[in-house]
Every structure is written in structure tokens, then in C-alpha cells.
C-alpha positions in Angstrom: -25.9 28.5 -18.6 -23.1 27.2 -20.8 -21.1 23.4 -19.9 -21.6 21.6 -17.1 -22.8 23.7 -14.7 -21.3 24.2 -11.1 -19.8 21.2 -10.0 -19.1 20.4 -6.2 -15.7 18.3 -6.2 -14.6 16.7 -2.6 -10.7 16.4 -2.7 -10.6 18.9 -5.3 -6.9 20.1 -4.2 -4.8 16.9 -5.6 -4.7 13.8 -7.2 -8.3 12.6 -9.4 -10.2 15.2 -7.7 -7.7 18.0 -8.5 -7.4 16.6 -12.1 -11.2 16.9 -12.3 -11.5 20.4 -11.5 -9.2 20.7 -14.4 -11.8 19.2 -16.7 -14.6 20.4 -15.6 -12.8 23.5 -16.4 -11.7 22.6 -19.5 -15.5 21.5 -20.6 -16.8 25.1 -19.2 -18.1 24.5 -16.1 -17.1 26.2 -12.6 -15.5 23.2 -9.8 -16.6 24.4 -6.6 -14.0 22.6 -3.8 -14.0 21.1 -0.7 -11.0 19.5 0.7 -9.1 19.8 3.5 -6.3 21.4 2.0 -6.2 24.8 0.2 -6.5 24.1 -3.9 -3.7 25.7 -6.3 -5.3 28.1 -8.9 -8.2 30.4 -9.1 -10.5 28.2 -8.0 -14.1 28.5 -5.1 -12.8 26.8 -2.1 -14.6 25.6 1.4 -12.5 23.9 4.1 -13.7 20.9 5.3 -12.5 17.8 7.0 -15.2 15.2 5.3 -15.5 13.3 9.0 -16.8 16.3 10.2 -20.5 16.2 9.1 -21.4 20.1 10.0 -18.1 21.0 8.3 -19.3 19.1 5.5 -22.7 20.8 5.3 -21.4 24.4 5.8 -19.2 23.9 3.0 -21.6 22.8 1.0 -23.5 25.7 2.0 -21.0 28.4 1.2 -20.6 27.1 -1.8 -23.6 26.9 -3.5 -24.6 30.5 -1.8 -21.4 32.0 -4.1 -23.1 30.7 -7.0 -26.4 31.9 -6.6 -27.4 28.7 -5.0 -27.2 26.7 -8.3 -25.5 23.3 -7.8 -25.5 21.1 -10.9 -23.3 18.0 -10.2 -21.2 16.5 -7.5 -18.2 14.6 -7.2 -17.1 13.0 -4.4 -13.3 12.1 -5.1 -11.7 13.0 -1.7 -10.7 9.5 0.0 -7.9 8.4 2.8 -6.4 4.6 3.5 -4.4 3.2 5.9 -2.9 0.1 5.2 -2.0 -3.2 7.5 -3.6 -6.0 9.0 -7.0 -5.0 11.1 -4.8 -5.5 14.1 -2.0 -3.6 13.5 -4.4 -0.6 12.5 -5.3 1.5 15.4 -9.5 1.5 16.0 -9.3 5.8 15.5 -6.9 5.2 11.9 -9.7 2.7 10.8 -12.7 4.1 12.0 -11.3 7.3 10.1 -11.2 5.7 6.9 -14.7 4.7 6.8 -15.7 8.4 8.1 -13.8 10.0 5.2 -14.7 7.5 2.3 -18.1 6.6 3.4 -19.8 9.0 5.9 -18.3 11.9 4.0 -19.7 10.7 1.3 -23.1 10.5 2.8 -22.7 13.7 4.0 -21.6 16.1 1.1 -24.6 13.8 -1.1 -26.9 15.0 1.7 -26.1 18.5 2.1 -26.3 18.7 -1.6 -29.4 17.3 -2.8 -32.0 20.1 -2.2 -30.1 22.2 -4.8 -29.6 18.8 -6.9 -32.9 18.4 -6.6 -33.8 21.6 -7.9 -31.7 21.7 -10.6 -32.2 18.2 -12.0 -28.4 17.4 -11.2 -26.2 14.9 -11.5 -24.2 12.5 -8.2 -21.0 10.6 -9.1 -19.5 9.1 -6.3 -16.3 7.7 -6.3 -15.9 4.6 -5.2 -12.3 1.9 -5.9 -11.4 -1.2 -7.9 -11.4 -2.4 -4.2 -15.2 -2.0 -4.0 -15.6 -4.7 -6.3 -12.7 -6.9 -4.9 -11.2 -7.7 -1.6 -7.5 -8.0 -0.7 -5.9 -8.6 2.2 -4.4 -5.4 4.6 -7.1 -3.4 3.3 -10.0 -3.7 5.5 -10.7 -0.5 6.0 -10.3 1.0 2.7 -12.8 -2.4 1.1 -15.4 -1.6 3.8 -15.5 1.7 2.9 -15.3 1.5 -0.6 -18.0 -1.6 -1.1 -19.8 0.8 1.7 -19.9 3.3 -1.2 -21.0 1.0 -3.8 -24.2 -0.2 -1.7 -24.5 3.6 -1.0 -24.8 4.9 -4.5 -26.7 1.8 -5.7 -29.7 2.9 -3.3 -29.1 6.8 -3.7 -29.8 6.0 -7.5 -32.6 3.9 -7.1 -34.1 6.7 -4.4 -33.5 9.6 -6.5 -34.3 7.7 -9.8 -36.2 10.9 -12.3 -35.0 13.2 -10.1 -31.1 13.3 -9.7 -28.8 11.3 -12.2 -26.3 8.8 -9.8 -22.8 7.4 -11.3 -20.8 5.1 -9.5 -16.7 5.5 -10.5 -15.1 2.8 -10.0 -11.4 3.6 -10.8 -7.9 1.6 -10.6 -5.1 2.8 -9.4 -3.8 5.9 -10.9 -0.2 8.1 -10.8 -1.2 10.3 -7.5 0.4 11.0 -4.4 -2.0 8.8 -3.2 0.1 6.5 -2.5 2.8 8.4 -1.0 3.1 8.4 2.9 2.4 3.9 3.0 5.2 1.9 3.7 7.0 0.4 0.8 5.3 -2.9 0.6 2.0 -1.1 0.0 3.5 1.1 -2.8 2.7 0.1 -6.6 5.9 -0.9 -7.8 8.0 1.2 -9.7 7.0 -0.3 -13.5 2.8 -0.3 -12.6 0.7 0.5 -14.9 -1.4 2.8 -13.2 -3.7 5.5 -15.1 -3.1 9.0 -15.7 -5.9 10.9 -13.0 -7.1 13.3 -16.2 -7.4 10.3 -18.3 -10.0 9.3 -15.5 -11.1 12.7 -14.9 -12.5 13.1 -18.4 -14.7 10.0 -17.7 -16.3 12.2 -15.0 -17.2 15.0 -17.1 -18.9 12.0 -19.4 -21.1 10.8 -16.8 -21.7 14.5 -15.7 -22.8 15.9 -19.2 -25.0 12.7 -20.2 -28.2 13.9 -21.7 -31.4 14.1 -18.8 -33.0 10.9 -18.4 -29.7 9.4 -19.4 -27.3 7.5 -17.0 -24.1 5.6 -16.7 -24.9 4.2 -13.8 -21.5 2.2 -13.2 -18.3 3.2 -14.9 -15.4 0.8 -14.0 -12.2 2.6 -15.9 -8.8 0.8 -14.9 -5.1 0.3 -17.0 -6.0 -2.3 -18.6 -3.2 -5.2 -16.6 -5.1 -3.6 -13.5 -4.2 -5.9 -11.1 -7.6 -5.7 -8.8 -9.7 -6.6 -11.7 -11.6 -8.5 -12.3 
């Protein structure tokens, strides 16, 4: 087998996870995509909503059965938000949050680690500059992302000699991420944000790091990122 491998990519159909399948690509590998949207190119694709934890898990399934049931890597960059204060933030918008970011999460890792496991793979899970720091109208979106940060921190001391376990921890990048918030949660119009293949090629770095070796944190920001340090 030549690159790295099949790679699992949650979110794969836009923004950093969409750029990643690029890579991964690019480095010789084969992304293998969940997201709930349909992916552009010539690309494996499941269809999973990653609050649905059987969706997740049949995805995951189908996937790895198209390639002979060899998973090498996963990356989990498929995330939601939703801005405001925790009381103007319906209990269903935040609770979904946390389901997407966290649970899903949880769940693709889960589903995935048998053929990890047998392939000596690699996990990096995707987590936010606001993991690491708080800011107000963001409870959701913190809970879930520091959520993610305890998360991998245990998964890679649990699977440590087995399965390798990065923790992303990106800034804000140019994606349509942002799109659909009101304008007072919008970046403003002269950020400096990073470009999502700039960060994308810092994925296929933790993916292809020689066995036994791992970046086990990788904070990658602009460097006037705002939420750090």
C-alpha cells in the first residue's frame, strides 16, 4: 500500500474536512467521507448525520467494507455552532452542538477502532482554539470542543502502542463556516483567518508520522489569532 492509507474524514464535503480530502489525495491516499451532505468529486461517500450514533456506525461500516475492510486513519473534522447567550439558545440547538462535535466524535472513533486497531492506524480529532479558551456566547461550541480535548487526551492514553491519537486544534479559517451566524458573530471583513489546506496539510503530517511516533497536540492558528493564547 502506497501514501497514507484509507482515511475516514467526517465533514469531508466542505470547509477543513473537504480541503483534507484534497490532501490526503494529493499525498496518495484514498478519503473515505462521511458528512451529511453529498461531497463534490470522485470521492467514497456514506451519509450520515454525526448525532445519529447507528448512522454513524453504518457509515463507518460501509466504508471500510468498500475497501476491503482496511481503515488506516481518521479524521473527525465535521463540527456545527450556534451562537448566543445560553439563554437565548434553544435546549434542542445546544444539546445538538455537543452531539455533533462531541458524541459524533465518540462515535465515528468507536465504530472505527477495530479496523484501527488492526491496522496500527492513526486518530486525529479535531478539536478548536476554543477548546483551549473560553469566550462568551459560545457555550455550546467550548463545552463541546474542551469535551473533545479531554476526549482525545484519554483515547490516546487508552490506545497508547496501539493506535497513534492527534489532537488539532485549529483557529479560525476562510470556510463557510461562518456563514449562516448573525453578523456580530462573523470575523470581520480584514481577519486574518487561515487558509483550510494550509491546515489540512498539517493533518496529513500527523497522519504519515513514522509508527511509534506522535504529535500528540498540534495547535496551528494565523498567527494575530485572536483566541490564542
Amino acid at each position: 500500500m502506497s501514501g497514507l492509507g484509507n482515511i475516514i474524514i467526517t465533514g469531508g464535503a466542505s470547509g477543513l474536512g473537504a480541503a483534507t480530502v484534497e490532501a490526503v489525495v494529493r499525498h496518495g491516499g484514498t478519503p473515505l467521507v462521511i458528512d451529511i451532505n453529498t461531497p463534490s468529486g470522485d470521492v467514497a461517500f456514506a451519509h450520515a448525520d454525526l448525532a445519529d450514533t447507528e448512522a454513524v456506525d453504518a457509515a463507518v461500516r460501509s466504508l471500510a467494507d468498500s475497501v476491503n475492510g482496511r481503515i488506516d486513519g481518521v479524521f473527525t473534522a465535521g463540527g456545527t455552532d450556534k451562537c448566543g447567550k445560553l439563554g437565548d439558545v434553544s435546549a434542542k440547538d445546544w444539546e445538538r452542538v455537543v452531539h455533533v462535535n462531541l458524541l459524533g466524535t465518540a462515535a465515528v472513533v468507536r465504530s472505527a477502532l477495530p479496523y484501527l486497531r488492526a491496522s496500527g492506524g492513526r486518530i486525529v480529532t479535531c478539536a478548536s482554539t476554543l477548546g483551549i479558551k473560553a469566550v462568551s456566547d459560545a457555550t455550546a461550541y467550548c463545552a463541546s470542543k474542551f469535551g473533545v480535548i479531554g476526549f482525545s487526551r484519554a483515547l490516546a492514553a487508552e490506545l497508547a502502542g496501539e493506535v497513534g491519537v492527534t489532537t488539532l486544534i485549529p483557529g479560525g479559517m476562510h470556510t463557510a463556516f461562518f456563514d449562516d451566524r448573525d453578523d456580530q458573530y462573523k470575523p470581520p471583513a480584514d481577519a486574518k483567518l487561515n487558509r483550510p489546506e494550509h491546515v489540512a496539510e498539517t493533518v496529513v503530517f500527523a497522519l504519515s508520522q513514522p509508527q511509534g511516533c506522535e504529535i500528540r497536540e498540534l495547535v496551528v492558528a494565523a498567527s494575530t489569532e485572536s483566541s490564542w493564547p
